[in-house]
One Martini backbone bead per residue (centre of mass of N, CA, C, O) as a GRO file, in nm:
protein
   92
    1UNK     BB    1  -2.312   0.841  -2.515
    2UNK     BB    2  -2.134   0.740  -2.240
    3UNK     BB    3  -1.773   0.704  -2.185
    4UNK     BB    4  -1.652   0.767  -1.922
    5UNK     BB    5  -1.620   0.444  -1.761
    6UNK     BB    6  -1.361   0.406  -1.893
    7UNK     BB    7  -1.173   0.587  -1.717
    8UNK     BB    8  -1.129   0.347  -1.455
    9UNK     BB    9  -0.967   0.140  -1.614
   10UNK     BB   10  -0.728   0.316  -1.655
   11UNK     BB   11  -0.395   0.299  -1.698
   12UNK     BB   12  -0.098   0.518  -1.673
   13UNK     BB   13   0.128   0.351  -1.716
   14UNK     BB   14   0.064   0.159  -1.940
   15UNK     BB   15  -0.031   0.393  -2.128
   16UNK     BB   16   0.295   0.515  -2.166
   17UNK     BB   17   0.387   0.247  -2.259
   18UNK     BB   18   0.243   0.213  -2.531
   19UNK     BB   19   0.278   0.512  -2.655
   20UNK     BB   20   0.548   0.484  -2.691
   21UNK     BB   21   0.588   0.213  -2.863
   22UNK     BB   22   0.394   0.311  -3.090
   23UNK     BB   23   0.607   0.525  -3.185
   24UNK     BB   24   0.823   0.387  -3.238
   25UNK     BB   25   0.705   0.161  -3.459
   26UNK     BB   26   0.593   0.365  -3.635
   27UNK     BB   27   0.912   0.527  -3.669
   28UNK     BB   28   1.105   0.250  -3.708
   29UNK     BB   29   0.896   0.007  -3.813
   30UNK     BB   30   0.866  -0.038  -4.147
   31UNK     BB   31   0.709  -0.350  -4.178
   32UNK     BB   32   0.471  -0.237  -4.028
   33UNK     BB   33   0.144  -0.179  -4.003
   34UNK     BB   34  -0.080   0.063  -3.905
   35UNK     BB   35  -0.321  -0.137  -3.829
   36UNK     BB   36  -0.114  -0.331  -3.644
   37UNK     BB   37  -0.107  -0.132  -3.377
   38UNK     BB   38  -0.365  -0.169  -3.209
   39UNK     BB   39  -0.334  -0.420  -3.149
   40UNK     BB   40  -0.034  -0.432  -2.997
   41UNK     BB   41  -0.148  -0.244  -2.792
   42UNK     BB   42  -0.357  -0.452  -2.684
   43UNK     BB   43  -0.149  -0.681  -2.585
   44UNK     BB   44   0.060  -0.518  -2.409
   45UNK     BB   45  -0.158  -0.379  -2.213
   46UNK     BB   46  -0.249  -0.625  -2.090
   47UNK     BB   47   0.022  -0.771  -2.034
   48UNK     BB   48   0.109  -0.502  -1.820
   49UNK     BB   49  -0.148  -0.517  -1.630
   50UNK     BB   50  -0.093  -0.844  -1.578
   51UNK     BB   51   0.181  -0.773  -1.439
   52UNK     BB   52   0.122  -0.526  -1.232
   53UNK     BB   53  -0.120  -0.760  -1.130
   54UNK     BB   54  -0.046  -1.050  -1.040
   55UNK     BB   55  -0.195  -1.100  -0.737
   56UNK     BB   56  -0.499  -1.030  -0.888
   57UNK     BB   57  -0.621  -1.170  -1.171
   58UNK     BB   58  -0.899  -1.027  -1.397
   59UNK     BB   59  -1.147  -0.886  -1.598
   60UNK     BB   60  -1.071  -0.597  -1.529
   61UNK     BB   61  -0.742  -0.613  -1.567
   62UNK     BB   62  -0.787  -0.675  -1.883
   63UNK     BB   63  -0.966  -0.441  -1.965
   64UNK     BB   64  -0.767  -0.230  -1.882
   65UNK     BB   65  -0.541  -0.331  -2.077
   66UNK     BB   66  -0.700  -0.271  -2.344
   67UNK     BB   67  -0.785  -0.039  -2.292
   68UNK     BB   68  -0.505   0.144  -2.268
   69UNK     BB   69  -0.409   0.070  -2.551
   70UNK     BB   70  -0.606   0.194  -2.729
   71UNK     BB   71  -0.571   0.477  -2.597
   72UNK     BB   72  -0.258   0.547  -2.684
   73UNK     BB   73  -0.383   0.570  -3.024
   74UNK     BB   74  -0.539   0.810  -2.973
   75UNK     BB   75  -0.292   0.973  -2.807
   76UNK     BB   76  -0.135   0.999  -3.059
   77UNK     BB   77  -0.337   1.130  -3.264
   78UNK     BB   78  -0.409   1.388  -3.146
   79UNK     BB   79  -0.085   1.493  -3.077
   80UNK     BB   80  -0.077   1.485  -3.391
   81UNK     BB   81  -0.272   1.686  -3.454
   82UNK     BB   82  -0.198   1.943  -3.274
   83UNK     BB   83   0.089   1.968  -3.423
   84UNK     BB   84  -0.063   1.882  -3.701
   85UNK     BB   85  -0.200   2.172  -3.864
   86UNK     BB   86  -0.257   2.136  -4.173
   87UNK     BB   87  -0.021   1.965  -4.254
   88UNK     BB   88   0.149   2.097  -4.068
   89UNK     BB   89   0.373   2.242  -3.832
   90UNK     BB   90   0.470   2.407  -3.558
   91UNK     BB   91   0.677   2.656  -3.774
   92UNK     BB   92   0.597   2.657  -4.077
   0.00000   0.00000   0.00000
């Protein structure tokens, strides 16, 4: 099953919004369970892409605010995979 047309939804700025906020929530507030990050980006990103649409908001805005947040959880996931390999980060 392909879901490349999954990516005309994404927003990069929404996107880039989600992946910091996630990173801080992450490493910083440790009251937060690692479970409720992928939920909160994706509120974070809905809402964010439905503010920066805002005089013309539909169900496409809403869906793309929800990709793009659920991406961010992704793409932090990547991103930590490829620094930390086999456990180690590198330079170790």
């Amino acid at each position: 099953m392909d879901l490349n047309f999954l990516f005309e939804y994404v927003n990069l700025v929404v996107l880039g919004i989600c992946l910091c906020l996630g990173y801080v929530i992450k490493t910083s507030i440790p009251l937060i369970n690692n479970q409720y990050i992928p939920l909160i980006m994706l509120g974070v990103g809905t809402l964010c892409n439905v503010l920066v649409n805002i005089p013309n908001i539909n169900a496409t805005i809403i869906l793309g605010g929800m990709i793009s947040g659920l991406a961010s959880t992704g793409l932090y996931e990547a991103m930590r995979n490829l620094v930390d390999k086999d456990g180690k980060k590198d330079g170790e």
